[in-house]
MIMARLO-983214 format. One record per residue (C-alpha): residue in three letters; z, y, x. Coordinates in steps of 0.1 Angstrom, whole numbers. Last residue first. Layout:
BEGIN
<'Ala', <Z, Y, X>>
...
//
This chain:
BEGIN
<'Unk', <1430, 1426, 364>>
<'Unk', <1430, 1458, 392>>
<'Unk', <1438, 1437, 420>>
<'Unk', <1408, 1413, 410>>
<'Unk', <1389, 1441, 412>>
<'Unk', <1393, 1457, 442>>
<'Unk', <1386, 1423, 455>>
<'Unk', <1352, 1423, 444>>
<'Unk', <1352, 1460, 454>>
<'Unk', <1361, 1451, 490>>
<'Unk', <1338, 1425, 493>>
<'Unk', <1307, 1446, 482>>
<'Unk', <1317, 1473, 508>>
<'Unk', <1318, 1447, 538>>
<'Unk', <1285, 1437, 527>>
<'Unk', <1275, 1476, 521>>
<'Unk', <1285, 1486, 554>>
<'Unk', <1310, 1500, 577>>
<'Unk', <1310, 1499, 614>>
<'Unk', <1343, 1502, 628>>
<'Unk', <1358, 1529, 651>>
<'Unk', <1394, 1527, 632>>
<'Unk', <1390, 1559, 616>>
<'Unk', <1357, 1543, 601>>
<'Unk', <1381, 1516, 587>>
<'Unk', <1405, 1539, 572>>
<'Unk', <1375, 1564, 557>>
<'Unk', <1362, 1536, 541>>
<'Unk', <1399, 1520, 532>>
<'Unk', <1401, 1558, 516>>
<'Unk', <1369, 1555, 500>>
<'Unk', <1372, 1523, 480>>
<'Unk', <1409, 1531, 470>>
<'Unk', <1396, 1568, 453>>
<'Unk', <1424, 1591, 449>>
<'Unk', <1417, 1606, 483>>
<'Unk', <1443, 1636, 492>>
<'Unk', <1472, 1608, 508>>
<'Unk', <1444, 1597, 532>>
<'Unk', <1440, 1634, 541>>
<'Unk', <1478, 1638, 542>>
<'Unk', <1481, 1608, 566>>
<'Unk', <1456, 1624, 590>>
<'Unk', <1480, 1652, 593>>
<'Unk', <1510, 1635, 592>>
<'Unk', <1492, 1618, 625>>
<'Unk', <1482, 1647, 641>>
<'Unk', <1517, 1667, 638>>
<'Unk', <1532, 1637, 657>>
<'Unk', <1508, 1638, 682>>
<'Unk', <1484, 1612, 693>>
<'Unk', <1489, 1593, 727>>
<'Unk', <1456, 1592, 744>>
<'Unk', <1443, 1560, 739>>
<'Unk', <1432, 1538, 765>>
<'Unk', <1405, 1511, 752>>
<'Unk', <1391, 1477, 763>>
<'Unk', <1357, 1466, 772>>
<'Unk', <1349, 1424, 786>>
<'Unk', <1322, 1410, 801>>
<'Unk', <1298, 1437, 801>>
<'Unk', <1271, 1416, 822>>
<'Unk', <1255, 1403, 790>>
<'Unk', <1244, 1435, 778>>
<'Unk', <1246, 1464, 805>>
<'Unk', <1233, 1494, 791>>
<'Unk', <1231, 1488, 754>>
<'Unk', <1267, 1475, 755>>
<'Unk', <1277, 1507, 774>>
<'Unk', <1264, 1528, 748>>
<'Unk', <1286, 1509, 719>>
<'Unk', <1313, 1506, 739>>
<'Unk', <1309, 1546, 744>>
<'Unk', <1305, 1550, 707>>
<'Unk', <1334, 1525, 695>>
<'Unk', <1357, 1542, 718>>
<'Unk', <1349, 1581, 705>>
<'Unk', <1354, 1566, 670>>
<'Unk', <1385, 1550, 677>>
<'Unk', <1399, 1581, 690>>
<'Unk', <1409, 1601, 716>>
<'Unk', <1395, 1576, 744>>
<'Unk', <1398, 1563, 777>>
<'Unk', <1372, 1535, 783>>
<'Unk', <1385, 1503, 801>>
<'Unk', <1350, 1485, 816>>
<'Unk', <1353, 1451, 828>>
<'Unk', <1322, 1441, 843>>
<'Unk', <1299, 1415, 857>>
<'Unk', <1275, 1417, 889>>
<'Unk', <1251, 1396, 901>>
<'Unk', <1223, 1414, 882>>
<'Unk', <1234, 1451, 892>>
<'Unk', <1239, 1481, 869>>
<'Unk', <1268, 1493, 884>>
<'Unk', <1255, 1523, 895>>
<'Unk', <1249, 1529, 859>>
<'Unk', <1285, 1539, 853>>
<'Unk', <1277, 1573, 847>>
<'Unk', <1252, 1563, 820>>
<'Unk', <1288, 1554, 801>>
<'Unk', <1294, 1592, 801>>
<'Unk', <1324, 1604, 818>>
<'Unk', <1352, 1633, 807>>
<'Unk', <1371, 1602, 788>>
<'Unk', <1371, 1587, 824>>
<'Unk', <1357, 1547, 823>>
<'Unk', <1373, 1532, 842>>
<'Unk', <1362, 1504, 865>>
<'Unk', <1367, 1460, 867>>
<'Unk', <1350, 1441, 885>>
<'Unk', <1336, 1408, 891>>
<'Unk', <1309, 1389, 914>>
<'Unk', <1283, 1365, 909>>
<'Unk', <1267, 1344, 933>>
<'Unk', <1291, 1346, 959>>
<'Unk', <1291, 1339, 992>>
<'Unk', <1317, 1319, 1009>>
<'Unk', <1336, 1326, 1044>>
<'Unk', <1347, 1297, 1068>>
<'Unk', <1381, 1298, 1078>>
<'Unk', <1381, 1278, 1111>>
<'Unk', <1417, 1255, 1117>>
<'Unk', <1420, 1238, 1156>>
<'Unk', <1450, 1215, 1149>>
<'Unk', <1471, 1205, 1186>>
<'Unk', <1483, 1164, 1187>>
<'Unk', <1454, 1158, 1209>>
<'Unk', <1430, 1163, 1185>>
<'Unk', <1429, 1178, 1148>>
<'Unk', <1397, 1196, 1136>>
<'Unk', <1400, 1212, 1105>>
<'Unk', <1374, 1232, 1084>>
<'Unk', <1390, 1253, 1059>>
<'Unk', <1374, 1272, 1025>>
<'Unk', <1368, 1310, 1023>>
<'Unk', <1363, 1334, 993>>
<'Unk', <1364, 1373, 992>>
<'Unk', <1383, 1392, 971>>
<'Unk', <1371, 1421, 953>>
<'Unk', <1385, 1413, 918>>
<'Unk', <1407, 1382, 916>>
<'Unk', <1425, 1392, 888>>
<'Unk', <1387, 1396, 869>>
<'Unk', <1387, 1362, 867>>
<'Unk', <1377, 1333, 890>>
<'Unk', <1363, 1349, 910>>
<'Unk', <1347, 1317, 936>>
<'Unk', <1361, 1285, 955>>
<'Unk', <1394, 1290, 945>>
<'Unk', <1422, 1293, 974>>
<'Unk', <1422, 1280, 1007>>
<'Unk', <1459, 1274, 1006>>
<'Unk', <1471, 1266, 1038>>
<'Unk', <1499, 1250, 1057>>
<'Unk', <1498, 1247, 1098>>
<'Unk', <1532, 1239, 1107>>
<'Unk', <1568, 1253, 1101>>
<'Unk', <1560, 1269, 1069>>
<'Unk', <1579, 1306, 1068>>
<'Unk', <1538, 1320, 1070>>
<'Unk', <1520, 1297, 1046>>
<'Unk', <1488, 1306, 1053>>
<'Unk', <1465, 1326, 1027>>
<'Unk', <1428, 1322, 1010>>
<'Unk', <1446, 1335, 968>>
<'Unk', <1437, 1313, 941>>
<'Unk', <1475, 1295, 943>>
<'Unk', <1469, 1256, 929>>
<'Unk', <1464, 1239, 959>>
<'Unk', <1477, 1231, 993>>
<'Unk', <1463, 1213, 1025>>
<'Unk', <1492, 1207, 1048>>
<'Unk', <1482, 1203, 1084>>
<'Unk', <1499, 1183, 1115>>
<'Unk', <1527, 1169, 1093>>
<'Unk', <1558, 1160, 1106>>
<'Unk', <1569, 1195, 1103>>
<'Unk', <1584, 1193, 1074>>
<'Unk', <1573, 1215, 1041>>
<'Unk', <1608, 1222, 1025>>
<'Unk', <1610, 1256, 1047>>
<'Unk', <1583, 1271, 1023>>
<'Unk', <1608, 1269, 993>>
<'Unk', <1595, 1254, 962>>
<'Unk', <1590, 1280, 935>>
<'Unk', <1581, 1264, 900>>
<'Unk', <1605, 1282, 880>>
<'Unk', <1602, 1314, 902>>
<'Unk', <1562, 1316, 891>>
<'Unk', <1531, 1301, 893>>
<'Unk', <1531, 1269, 867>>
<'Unk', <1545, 1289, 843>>
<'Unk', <1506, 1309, 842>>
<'Unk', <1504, 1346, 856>>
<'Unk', <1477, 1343, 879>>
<'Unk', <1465, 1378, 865>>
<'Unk', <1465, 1399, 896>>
<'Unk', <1466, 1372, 920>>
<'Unk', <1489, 1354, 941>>
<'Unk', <1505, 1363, 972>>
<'Unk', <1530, 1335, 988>>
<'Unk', <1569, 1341, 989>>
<'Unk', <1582, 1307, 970>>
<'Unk', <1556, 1279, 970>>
<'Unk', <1536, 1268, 939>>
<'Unk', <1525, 1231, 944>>
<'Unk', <1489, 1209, 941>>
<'Unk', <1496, 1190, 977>>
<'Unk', <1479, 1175, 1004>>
<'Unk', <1499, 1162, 1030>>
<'Unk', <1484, 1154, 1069>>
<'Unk', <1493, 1126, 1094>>
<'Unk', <1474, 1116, 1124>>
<'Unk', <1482, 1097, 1153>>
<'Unk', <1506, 1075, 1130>>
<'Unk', <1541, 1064, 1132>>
<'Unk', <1553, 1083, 1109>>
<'Unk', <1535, 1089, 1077>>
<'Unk', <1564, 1071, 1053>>
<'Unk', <1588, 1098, 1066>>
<'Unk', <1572, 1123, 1059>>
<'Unk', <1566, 1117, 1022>>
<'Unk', <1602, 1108, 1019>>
<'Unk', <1608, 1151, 1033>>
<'Unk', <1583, 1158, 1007>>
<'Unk', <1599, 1141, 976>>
<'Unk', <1633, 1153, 989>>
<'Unk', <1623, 1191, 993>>
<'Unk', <1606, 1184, 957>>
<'Unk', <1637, 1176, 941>>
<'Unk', <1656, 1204, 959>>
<'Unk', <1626, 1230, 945>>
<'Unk', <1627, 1215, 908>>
<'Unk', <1664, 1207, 908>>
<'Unk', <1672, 1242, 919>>
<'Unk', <1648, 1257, 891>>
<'Unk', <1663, 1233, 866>>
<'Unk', <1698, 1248, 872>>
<'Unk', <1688, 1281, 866>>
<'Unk', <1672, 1272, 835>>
<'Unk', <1699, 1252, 818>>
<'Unk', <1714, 1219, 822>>
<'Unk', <1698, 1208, 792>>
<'Unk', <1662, 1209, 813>>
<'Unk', <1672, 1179, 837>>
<'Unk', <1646, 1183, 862>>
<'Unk', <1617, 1160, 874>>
<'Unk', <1590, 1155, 848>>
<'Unk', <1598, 1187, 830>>
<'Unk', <1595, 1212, 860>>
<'Unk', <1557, 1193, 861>>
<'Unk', <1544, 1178, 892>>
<'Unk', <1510, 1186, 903>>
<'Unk', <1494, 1161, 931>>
<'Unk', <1514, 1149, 956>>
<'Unk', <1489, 1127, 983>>
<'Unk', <1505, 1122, 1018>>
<'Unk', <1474, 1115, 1041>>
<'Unk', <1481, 1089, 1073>>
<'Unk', <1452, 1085, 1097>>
<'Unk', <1453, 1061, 1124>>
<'Unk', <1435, 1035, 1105>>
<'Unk', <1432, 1049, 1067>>
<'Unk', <1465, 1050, 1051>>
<'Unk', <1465, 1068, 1018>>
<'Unk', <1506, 1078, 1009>>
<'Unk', <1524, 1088, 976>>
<'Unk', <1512, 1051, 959>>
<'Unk', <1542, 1037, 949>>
<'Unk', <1557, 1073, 944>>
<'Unk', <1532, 1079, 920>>
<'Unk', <1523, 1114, 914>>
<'Unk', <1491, 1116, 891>>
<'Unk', <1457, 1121, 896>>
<'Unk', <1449, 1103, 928>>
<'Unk', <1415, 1099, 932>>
<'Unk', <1398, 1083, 961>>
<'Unk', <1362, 1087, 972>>
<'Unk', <1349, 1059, 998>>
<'Unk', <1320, 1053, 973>>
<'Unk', <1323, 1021, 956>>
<'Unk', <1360, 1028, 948>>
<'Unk', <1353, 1058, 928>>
<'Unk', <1338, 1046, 895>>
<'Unk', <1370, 1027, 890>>
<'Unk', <1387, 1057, 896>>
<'Unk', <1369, 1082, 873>>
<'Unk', <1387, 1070, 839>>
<'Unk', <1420, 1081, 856>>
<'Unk', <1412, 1111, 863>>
<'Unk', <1406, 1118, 823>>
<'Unk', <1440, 1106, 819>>
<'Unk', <1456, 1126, 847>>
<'Unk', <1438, 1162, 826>>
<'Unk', <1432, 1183, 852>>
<'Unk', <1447, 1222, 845>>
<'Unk', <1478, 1214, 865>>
<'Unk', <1466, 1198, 889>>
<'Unk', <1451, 1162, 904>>
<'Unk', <1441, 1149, 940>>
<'Unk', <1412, 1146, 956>>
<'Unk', <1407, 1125, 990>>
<'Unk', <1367, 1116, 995>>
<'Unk', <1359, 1099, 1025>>
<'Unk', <1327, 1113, 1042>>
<'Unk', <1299, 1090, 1052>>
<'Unk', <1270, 1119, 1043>>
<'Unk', <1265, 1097, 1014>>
<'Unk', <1304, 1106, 1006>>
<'Unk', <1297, 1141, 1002>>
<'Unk', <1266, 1130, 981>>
<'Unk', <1283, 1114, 958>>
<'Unk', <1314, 1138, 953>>
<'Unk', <1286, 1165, 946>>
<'Unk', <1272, 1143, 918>>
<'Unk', <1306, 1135, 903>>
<'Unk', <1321, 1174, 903>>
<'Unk', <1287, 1184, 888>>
<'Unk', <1280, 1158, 862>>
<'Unk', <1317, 1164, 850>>
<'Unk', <1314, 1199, 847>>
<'Unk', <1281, 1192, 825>>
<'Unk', <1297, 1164, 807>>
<'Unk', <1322, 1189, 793>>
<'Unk', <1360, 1187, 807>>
<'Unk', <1393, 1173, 789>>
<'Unk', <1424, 1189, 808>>
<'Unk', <1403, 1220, 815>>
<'Unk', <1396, 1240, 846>>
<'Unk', <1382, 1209, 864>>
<'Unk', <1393, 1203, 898>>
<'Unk', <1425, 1219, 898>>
<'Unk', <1439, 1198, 926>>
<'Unk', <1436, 1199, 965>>
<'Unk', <1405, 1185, 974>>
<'Unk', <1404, 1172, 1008>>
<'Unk', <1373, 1160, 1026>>
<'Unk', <1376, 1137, 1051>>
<'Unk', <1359, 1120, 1085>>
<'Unk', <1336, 1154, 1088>>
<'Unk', <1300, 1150, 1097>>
<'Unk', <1295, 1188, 1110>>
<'Unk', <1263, 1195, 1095>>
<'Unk', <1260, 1178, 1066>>
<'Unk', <1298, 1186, 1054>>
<'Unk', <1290, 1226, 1066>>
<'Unk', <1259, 1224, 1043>>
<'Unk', <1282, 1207, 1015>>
<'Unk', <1305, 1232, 1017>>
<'Unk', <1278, 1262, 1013>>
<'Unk', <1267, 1241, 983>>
<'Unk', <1299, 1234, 963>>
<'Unk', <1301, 1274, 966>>
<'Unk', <1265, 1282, 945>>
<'Unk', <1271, 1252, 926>>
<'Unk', <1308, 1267, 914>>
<'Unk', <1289, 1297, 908>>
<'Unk', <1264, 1281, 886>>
<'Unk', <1293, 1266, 865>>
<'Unk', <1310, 1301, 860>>
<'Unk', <1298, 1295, 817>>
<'Unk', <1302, 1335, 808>>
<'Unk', <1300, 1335, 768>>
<'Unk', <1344, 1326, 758>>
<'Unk', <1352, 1355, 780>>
<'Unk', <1350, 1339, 813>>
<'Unk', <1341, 1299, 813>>
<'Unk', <1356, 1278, 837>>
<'Unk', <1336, 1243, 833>>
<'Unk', <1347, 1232, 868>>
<'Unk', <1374, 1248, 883>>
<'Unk', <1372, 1246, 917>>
<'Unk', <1403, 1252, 925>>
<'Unk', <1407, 1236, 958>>
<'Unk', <1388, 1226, 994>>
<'Unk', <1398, 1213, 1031>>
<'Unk', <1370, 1200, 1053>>
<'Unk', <1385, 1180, 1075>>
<'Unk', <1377, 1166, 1115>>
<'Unk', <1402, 1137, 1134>>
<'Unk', <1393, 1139, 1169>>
<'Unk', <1381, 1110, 1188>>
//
C-alpha cells in the first residue's frame, strides 16, 4: 500500500492586516479546499509544518478554527502531525495535547530530542519544530560564530534525525527552518528569515523520502536538497509582500521507494495589492480596482501634505474598508521653498495661528477641539 500526505504550513490563524482586516475567513476559505482533497483522497497523514497561529497567545476564534478543522481531518481517519514555529506560542501547544490524543492528532510544539521521531507501523516522521539561534549557539562567541553553530548544529540535529528513521519503509521530516538560497517574500523580513538562521540545503540527508518545511511563505522546492524538500508556503496573502502570488499545498503519494508530489492550487477569497497613485492621476482613476475581494495599498505621490491628505481623503470615500493601508511620496522640496515657508511662519506673531497654519501645512484637519486644547495650553505657557 502506498503511503499518501497532504502537506500544509503557515496558516496563521488570527492574522489580522492593519490592525481592522481579521484574515480568519480566508484561512476558512483555504482550510476548506484541503479538506475537500482530505475527503476525497483519504490520506494516512496530514502534515502541518509550524506557524499555526500567527500569535504566541491566539483568540478563541483562531483556536476554534485550527481545533474544529483538526477534528474533522481526523474523522476522515487521517492522523494529524503538526508541529510548532516561530510565531506559536510552545506553551499554548502544550495545553492542546491532552485534548489531542483522542483524535489521532499529535502536537509537537517544541524540539525534544527524546521525542524527535513519531513511529507509526512502517512509517517513521522526524518532527523539528522552530529552534531559536539562542537555544543552540553560544552568543558570546560573537555573531559570525553563532551563525556557524546555528547551521552545523542543525546539520547534526538532522543527520541524528536520520539515523533514528532507518530501518523503515517510509521515512519523512518535517521541519519549521529557514534554509540558505530559497526565495522569500517582499516583506518576510523577520530574524527568523535571514543569514543568521540559514541552514545549508546540503544538511537535509537523503534518507528521507520527502521533507515537509515551514516557515518560508513562498510555494518553492528546495533545489541544492538532495531529495524531494518543499515549502508549500502560507495558505493565503498574507501581506501585501506576497502580492500576486498564487497559493498551493502538496499531496504526496510515496510507493515503491519513488514519491509522486501534486501541487494543488488554492483560491483565494481575498486578494492584495498594492498601486501608485501618479501625482498627474485622480483617485477615480483607480476605480478599476473597485472590487469586493480586493484590498489595497495605495502610495499617492504628492507635493504637499495638503495634496496627500485630499487624495487619501477621496480614495477613503471610494474604497472604505478595502483601502487597507495609504502612504505618501513627496517630491523633494527645494531649498529656496522651505526658507520660504519658514519666513511666512517667521511673519505670524500670533502662536495659535502659526501651529494652525503648521498643522494645516502638514495635511491635518484642524478644529475647534483641537483649537480649544491648544489655547489651554497656550496658557499655562504664558503663566
Amino acid at each position: 500500500m502506498p503511503l499518501k500526505v497532504v502537506h500544509i504550513a503557515d496558516l496563521h490563524a488570527g492574522k489580522v492586516n492593519n490592525k481592522t482586516l481579521n484574515r480568519n475567513e480566508d484561512l476558512l476559505h483555504s482550510l476548506e479546499q484541503v479538506f475537500d482533497l482530505i475527503k476525497e483522497e483519504k490520506p494516512d497523514y496530514l502534515i502541518v509544518a509550524g506557524d499555526i497561529f500567527d500569535k504566541s497567545r491566539p483568540d478563541s476564534e483562531s483556536s476554534k478554527i485550527v481545533g474544529e478543522f483538526f477534528i474533522k481531518v481526523a474523522e476522515e481517519g487521517t492522523k494529524v502531525i503538526a508541529i510548532g514555529g516561530n510565531h506559536d506560542g510552545a506553551s499554548f501547544l502544550e495545553i492542546f495535547k491532552p485534548w489531542a490524543k483522542g483524535w489521532n492528532i499529535k502536537i509537537f510544539p517544541k524540539l525534544e530530542l527524546d521525542n524527535l521521531v513519531y513511529t507509526d507501523g512502517e512509517v517513521a516522521i522526524a518532527v523539528v519544530p522552530f529552534v531559536g539561534e539562542r537555544a543552540i549557539t553560544d552568543l558570546t562567541e560573537g555573531q559570525t560564530s553563532a551563525k556557524v553553530q546555528y547551521s552545523e548544529k542543525l546539520r547534526k540535529l538532522l543527520q541524528f534525525a536520520a539515523q533514528k528513521v532507518e530501518g523503515y519503509k517510509y521515512r519523512l521530516l518535517t521541519a519549521h527552518l529557514f534554509f540558505a538560497n530559497v526565495k522569500v517574500g517582499k516583506t518576510e523580513q523577520e530574524i527568523t528569515v535571514s543569514d543568521t538562521y540559514a541552514v545549508e540545503q546540503s544538511a537535509i540527508p537523503e534518507t528521507f523520502q520527502y521533507v515537509a518545511l515551514g516557515h518560508v511563505h513562498r510555494y518553492q522546492r528546495l533545489q541544492a536538497a538532495k531529495t524531494d524538500a518543499f515549502y508549500t508556503g502560507s495558505l493565503y496573502q498574507l501581506d501585501f509582500g506576497e502580492e500576486g502570488q498564487d497559493k498551493f499545498f502538496n499531496y504526496v503519494v510515496i510507493e515503491d521507494n519513488r514519491t509522486r508530489i501534486e501541487k494543488v492550487k488554492l483560491s483565494l477569497k481575498r486578494e492584495l495589492k498594492k498601486v501608485i497613485l501618479s501625482k498627474e492621476s485622480s483617485p477615480r482613476d483607480l476605480l478599476e480596482f473597485k472590487k469586493a475581494n480586493l484590498y489595497l495599498w495605495v502610495e499617492i505621490e504628492a507635493s504637499t501634505p495638503q495634496e496627500f491628505a485630499l487624495k487619501r481623503d477621496q480614495l477613503e470615500r471610494i474604497f472604505q474598508e478595502n483601502l487597507l493601508k495609504v502612504t505618501a511620496k513627496f517630491e523633494k522640496r527645494s531649498v529656496q521653498r522651505e526658507e520660504r515657508l519658514t519666513s511666512e511662519w517667521e511673519e505670524i506673531k500670533d502662536p495659535l495661528a502659526m501651529y494652525r497654519s503648521y498643522y494645516e501645512y502638514l495635511g491635518r484637519k484642524w478644529d475647534n477641539k483641537l483649537e480649544t486644547v491648544v489655547k489651554r495650553l497656550l496658557e499655562k505657557v504664558e503663566i
